[in-house]
C-alpha positions in Angstrom: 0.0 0.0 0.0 0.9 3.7 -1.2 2.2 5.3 2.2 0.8 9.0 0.9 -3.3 6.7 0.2 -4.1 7.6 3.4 -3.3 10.8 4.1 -4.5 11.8 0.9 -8.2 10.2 2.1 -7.6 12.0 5.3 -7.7 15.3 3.4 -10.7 14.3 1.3 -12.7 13.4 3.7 -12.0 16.7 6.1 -13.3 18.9 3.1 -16.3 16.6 2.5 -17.1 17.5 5.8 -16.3 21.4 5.3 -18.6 21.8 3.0 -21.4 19.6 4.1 -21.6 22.0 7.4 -21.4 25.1 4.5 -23.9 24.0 2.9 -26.5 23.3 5.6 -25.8 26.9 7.5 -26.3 28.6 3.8 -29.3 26.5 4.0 -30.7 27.3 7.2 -33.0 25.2 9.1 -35.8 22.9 8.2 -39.3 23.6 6.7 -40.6 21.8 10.0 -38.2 24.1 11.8 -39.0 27.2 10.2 -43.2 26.5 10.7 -42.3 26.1 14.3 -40.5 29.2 14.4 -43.5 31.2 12.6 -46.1 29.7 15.3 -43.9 30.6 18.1 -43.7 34.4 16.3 -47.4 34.6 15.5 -48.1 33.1 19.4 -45.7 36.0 20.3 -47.9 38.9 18.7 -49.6 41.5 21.2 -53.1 40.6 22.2 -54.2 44.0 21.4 -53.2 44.2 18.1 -55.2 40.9 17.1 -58.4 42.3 19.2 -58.0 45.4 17.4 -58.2 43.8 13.7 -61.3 41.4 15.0 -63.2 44.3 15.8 -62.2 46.6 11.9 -63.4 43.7 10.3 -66.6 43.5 12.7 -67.4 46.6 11.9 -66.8 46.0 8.0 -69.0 43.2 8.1 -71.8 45.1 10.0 -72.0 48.0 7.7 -71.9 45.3 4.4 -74.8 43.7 6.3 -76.7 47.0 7.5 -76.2 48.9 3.7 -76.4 52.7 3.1 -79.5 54.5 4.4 -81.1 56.8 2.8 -79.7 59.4 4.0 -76.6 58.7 3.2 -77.2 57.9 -0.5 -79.0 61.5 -0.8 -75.6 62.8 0.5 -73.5 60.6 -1.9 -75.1 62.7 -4.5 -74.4 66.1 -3.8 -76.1 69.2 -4.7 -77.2 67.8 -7.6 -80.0 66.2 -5.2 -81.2 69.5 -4.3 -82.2 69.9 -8.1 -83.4 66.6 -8.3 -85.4 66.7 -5.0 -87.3 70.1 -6.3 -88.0 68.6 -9.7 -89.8 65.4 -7.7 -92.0 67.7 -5.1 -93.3 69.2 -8.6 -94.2 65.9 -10.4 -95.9 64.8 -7.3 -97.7 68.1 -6.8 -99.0 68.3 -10.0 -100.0 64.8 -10.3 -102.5 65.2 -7.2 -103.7 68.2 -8.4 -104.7 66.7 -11.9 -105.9 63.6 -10.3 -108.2 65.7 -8.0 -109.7 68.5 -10.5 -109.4 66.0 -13.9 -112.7 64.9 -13.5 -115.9 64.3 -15.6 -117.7 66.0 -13.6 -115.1 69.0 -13.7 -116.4 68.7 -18.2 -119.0 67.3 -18.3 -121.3 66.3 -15.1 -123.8 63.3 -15.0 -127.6 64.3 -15.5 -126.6 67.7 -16.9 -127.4 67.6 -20.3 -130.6 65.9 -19.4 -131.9 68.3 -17.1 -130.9 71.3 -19.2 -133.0 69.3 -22.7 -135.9 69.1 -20.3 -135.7 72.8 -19.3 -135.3 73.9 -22.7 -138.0 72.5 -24.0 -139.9 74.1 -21.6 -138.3 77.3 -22.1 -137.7 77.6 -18.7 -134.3 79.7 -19.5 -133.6 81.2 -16.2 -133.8 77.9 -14.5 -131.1 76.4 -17.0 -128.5 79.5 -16.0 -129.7 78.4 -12.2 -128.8 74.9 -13.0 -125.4 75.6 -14.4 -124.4 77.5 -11.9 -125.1 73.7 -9.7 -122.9 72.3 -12.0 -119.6 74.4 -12.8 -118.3 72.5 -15.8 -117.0 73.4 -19.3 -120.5 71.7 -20.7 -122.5 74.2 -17.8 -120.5 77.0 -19.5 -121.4 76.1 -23.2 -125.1 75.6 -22.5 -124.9 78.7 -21.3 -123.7 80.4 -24.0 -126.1 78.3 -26.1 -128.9 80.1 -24.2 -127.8 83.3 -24.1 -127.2 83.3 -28.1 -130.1 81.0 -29.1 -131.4 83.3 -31.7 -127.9 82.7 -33.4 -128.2 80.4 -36.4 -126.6 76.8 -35.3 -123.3 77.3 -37.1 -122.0 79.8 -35.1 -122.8 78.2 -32.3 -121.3 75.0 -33.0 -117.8 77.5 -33.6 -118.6 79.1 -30.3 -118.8 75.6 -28.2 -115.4 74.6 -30.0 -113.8 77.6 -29.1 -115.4 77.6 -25.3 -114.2 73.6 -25.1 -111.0 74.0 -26.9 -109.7 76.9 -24.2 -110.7 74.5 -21.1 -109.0 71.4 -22.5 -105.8 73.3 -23.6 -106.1 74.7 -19.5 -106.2 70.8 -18.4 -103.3 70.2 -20.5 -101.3 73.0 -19.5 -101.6 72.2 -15.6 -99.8 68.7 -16.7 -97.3 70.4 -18.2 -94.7 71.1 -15.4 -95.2 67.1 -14.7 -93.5 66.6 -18.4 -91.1 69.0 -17.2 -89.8 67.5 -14.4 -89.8 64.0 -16.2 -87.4 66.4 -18.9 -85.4 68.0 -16.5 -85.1 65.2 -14.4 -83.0 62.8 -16.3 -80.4 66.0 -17.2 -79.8 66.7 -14.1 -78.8 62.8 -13.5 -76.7 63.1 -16.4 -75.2 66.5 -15.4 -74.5 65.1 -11.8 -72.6 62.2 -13.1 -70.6 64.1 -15.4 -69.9 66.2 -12.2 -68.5 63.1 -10.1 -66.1 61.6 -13.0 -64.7 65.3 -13.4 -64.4 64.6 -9.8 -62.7 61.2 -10.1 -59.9 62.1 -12.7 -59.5 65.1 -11.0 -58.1 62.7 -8.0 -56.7 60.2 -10.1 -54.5 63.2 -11.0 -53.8 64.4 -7.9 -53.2 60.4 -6.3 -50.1 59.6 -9.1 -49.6 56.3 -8.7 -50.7 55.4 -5.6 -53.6 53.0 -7.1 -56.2 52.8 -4.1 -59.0 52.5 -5.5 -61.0 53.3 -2.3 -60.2 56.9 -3.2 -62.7 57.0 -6.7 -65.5 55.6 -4.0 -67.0 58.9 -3.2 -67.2 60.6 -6.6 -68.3 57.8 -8.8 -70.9 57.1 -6.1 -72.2 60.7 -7.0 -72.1 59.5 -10.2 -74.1 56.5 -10.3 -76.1 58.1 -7.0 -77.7 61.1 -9.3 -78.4 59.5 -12.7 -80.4 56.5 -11.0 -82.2 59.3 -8.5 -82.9 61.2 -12.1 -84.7 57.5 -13.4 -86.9 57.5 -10.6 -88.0 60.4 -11.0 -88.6 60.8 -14.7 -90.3 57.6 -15.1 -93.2 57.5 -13.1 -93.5 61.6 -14.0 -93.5 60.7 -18.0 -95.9 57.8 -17.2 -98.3 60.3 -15.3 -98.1 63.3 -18.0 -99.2 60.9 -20.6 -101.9 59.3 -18.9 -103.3 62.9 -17.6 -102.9 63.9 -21.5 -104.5 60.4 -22.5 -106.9 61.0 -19.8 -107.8 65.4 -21.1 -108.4 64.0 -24.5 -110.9 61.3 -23.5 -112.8 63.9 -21.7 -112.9 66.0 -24.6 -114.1 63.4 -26.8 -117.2 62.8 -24.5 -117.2 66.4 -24.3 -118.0 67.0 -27.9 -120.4 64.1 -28.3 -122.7 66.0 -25.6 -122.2 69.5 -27.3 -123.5 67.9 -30.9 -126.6 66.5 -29.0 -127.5 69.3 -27.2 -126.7 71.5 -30.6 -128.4 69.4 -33.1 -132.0 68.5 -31.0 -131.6 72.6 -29.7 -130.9 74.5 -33.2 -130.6 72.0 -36.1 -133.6 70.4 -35.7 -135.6 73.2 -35.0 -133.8 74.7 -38.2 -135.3 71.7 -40.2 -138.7 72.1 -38.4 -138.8 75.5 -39.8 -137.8 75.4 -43.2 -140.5 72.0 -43.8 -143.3 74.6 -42.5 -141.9 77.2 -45.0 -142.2 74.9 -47.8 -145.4 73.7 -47.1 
């Protein structure tokens, strides 16, 4: 045997070892070891701290549950609401008042033309103005008219009652008005209000850089989205009720004339016919 073999081996196996205990303190200690070491840390962390985070995320979750009040959404809109709020108090206002004075009897009242044929053809005159006056209508006013001009031949009559119904339906109509108003306005101002809260967004996107918390667009795109649904709301049901007054003014009038060319044609046009056969014969 080689006297230098085992000195040589000697020196092998010394650096085998070197680097074997290198190796392992580069490495650190084991997974097992290091998941010990992070329970003992975690076990290690203030009380407080931990209570403290419970009770954030309690209140998170409370608020999630709870929602936004009403309140709170009318606030999340801004001024814009203040608009929005005034153009609602007159679509509801306007809507009672229609659904309170657009009435038949407000045009045309039950029993009125019958009682006002029978007086006629008694020619009981004073007791027909009497009897309008029981009945304030637009039909009350055109029998009037009919008997203070019933000397007048028929067709100028029949252009008088047209003109006398025509100005009370256009009156009926123009007390809806304001309700198509606010269901005009009412969606601009949703529009304009949301235009208002993105100005407002970029405006602190701009300002932010690149910070990227997105917590910070909250406020002004809930304006945004706060005042065009509040603008919906209220122009839908306010466009509904405008055309169903309007719907409502022109089915009036329609029973409206159909009364007026009774009255006129058994008043004037047949008496018109009556006289003319006894002229010819």
């Amino acid at each position: 045997m080689n006297m230098y073999a085992l000195p040589r081996a000697a020196q092998t196996a010394r650096r085998c070892v070197f680097f074997a205990l290198v190796t392992a303190a580069t490495l650190g200690p084991a997974p097992a070891a290091r998941a010990e070491d992070a329970a003992v840390t975690n076990d290690a962390q203030p009380a407080s701290v931990t209570n403290a985070e419970a009770a954030v995320g309690a209140q998170a979750d409370e608020k999630v549950v709870k929602g936004v009040s009403f309140m709170e959404r009318l606030q999340q809109g801004g001024y814009t609401m203040f608009f929005l709020l005034f153009a609602s108090v007159v679509a509801v206002t306007f809507s009672i008042e229609r659904a309170v004075h657009l009435r038949r009897k407000a045009v045309y009242p039950d029993g009125l033309a019958e009682q006002a044929d029978e007086l006629w053809s008694r020619r009981r005159y004073d007791d027909i103005y009497a009897l309008c006056d029981r009945y304030p209508s637009t039909l009350a006013t055109i029998i009037r008219a009919f008997v203070r001009h019933r000397n007048c031949p028929s067709s100028e009559l029949s252009v008088l009652a047209g003109d006398i119904a025509g100005r009370d339906m256009r009156a009926h109509l123009q007390k809806a008005y304001p309700i198509a108003v606010a269901a005009t306005v009412s969606p601009l101002l949703g529009l304009f209000g949301m235009v208002i809260g993105m100005i407002e967004a970029f405006e602190i996107v701009a300002i932010a850089g690149s910070l990227g918390d997105a917590s910070l667009l909250a406020g002004s795109i809930s304006k945004a989205l706060v005042t065009t649904a509040a603008g919906l709301v209220i122009a839908i049901p306010a466009l509904s009720a405008y055309h169903f007054f309007k719907s409502r003014t022109n089915s009036l009038a329609m029973g409206l004339e159909g009364v007026v060319n009774e009255l006129l044609s058994t008043w004037f046009m047949d008496k018109a016919d009556d006289t003319a056969e006894r002229a010819r014969q």
